[in-house]
N, C-alpha and C positions, 0 to 999 in steps of 0.2 A: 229196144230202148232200155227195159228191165238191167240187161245183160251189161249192159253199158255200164248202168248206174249201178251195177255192183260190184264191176270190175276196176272201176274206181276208188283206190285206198286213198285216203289222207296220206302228208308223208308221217310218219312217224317216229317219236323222240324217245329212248326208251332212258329209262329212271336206272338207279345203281340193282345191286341184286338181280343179273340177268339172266333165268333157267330159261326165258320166255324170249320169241322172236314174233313180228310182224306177222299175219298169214294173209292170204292171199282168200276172199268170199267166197269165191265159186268154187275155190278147191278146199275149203271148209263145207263145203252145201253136196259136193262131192260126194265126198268121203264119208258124212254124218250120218248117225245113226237113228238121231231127232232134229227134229225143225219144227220150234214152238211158233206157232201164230196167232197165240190168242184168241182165236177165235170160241171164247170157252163162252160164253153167255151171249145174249142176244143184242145186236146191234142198236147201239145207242149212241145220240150224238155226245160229244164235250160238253159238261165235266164228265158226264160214264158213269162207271161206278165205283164207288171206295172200296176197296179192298182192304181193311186189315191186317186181316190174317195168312197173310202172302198168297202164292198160284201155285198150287199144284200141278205138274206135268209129266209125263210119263220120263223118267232118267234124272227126277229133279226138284228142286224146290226154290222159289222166287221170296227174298224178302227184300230187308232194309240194309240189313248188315249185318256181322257175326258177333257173339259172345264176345265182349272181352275188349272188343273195339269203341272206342269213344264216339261220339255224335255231337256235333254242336253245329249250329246256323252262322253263316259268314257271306254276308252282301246278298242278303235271299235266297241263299243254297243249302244245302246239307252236305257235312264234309264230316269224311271219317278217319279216323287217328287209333295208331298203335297197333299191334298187332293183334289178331283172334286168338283167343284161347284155343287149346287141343284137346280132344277133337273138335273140327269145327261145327259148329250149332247155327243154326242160322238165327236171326231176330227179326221180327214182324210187326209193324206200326211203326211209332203209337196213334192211336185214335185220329181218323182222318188224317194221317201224316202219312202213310204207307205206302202203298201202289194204288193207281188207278187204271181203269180199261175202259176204252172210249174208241168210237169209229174214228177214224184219224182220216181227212179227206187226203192230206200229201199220199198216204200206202192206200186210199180206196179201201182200207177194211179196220180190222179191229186190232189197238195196239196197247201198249202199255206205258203210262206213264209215271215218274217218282216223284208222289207228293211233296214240296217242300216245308219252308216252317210257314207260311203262310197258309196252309192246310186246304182239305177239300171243304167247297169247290171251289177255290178264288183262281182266278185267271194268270195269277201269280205265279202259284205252286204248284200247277201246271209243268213236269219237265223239272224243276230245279232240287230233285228230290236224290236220295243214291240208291242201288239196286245193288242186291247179294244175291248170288245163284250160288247154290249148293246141288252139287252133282252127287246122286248115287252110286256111280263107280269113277275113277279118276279118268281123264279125258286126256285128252295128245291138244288140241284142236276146238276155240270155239271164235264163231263171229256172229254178226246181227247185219241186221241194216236200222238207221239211227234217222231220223228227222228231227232239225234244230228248225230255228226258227225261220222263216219265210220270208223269200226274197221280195220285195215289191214290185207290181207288174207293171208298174210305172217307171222305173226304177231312183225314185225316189228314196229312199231306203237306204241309208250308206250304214248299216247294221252292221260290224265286223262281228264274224260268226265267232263261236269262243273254241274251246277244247271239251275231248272228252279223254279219261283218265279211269282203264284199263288196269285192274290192280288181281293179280294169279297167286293161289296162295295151294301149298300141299295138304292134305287133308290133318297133320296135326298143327295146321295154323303158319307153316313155316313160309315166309316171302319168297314167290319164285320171281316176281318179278311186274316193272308195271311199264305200260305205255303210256305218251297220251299225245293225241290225233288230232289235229286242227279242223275243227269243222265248218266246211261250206254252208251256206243256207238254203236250206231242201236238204235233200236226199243224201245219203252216204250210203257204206260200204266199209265195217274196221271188223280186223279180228286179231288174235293170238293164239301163238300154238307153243307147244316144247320144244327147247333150241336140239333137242339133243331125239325128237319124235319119239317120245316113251310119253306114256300116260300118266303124268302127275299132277295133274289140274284137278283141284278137289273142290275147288270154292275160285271166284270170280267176285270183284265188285266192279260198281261202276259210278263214276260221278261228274257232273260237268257245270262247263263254266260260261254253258250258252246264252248270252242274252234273252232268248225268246224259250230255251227253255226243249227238254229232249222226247222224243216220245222214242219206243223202240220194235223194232218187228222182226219173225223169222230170226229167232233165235238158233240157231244152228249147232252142232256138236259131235265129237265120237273121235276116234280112232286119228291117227297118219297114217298114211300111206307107209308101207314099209317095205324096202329092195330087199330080195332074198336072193342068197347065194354069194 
């Protein structure tokens, strides 16, 4: 069932400035050289716990968003403008605004979520928050698996899920390129890779426009595949 719901992409609309293509989960999960799962502190139910000062992981670093890049609140989300400064630097908070890690019952274990302007721990800012990865070497290739908000077991629920907005950038700041993926409610499966499978992914954001708001797991990364000869 896992394999299922990974294999599962959203379709995908991509934005002007294309270096960047679609990629496909499992051959991101493949290929990778890490696969972040959070699982860095001790199992806690929601809210979790505030993280400020971003996630360190091995290949990497987890914040808000990068130097240079604007931030402002829109309809209870955080939405990021402009491009990053060179080289990229990543930014972490502010206070209660930042990342959270919390046992996520949809993945069964421990995930992350992007505080929004309604801060921790309000059930708000939960998900509506934006997330900057900065890679220590340039990447080909990264995806996650994503949980928006929850379908009703009733099906009572007529919640249209929203989008999530995939934004690749070269390490001195320059736009390779953005998606953004219509999300189901539960479970996904999104990634990007280089249209041209060279390594130029230095920095990643990520922001969305879910109703219920995003939490994220199994971050994945590394290399493409490369045909020789």
């Amino acid at each position: 069932m896992l394999r299922a719901l990974l294999a599962s992409l959203a379709l995908a609309t991509p934005a002007p400035a294309q270096g960047i293509e679609p990629a496909d989960y499992p051959t991101v999960l493949r290929d990778a050289l890490t696969i972040v799962d959070f699982e860095i502190l001790p199992p806690r139910a929601e809210p979790g716990y505030s993280v400020d000062y971003g996630i360190a992981f091995a290949g990497g670093r987890m914040g808000t968003g990068f130097a240079g890049q604007r931030m402002w609140a829109e309809n209870g989300f955080d939405r990021l403008g402009g491009l990053p400064s060179g080289p990229l630097v990543l930014v972490t908070g502010p206070a209660r605004r930042g990342l959270s890690v919390a046992t996520h019952r949809g993945f069964g274990s421990m995930a992350v979520y992007p505080l929004g302007p309604a801060g921790f721990p309000a059930l708000e800012a939960r998900g509506e928050g934006s997330i900057a990865v900065l890679f220590d070497e340039d990447i080909c290739q990264v995806g996650m698996r994503v949980h928006s908000d929850y379908p009703d077991p009733l099906g009572a629920d007529m919640t249209v899920g929203g989008n999530v907005l995939l934004t690749a950038y070269g390490r001195e700041g320059t736009l390779l390129g953005q998606l953004s993926f219509h999300l189901p409610l539960g479970m996904s499966a999104h990634g990007l890779r280089s249209a041209d499978s060279r390594s130029t992914i230095a920095g990643l954001t990520i922001e969305n426009t879910d109703p219920g708001g995003i939490a994220i797991d199994d971050l994945a990364f590394g290399p493409c595949a490369q045909t020789l000869g």
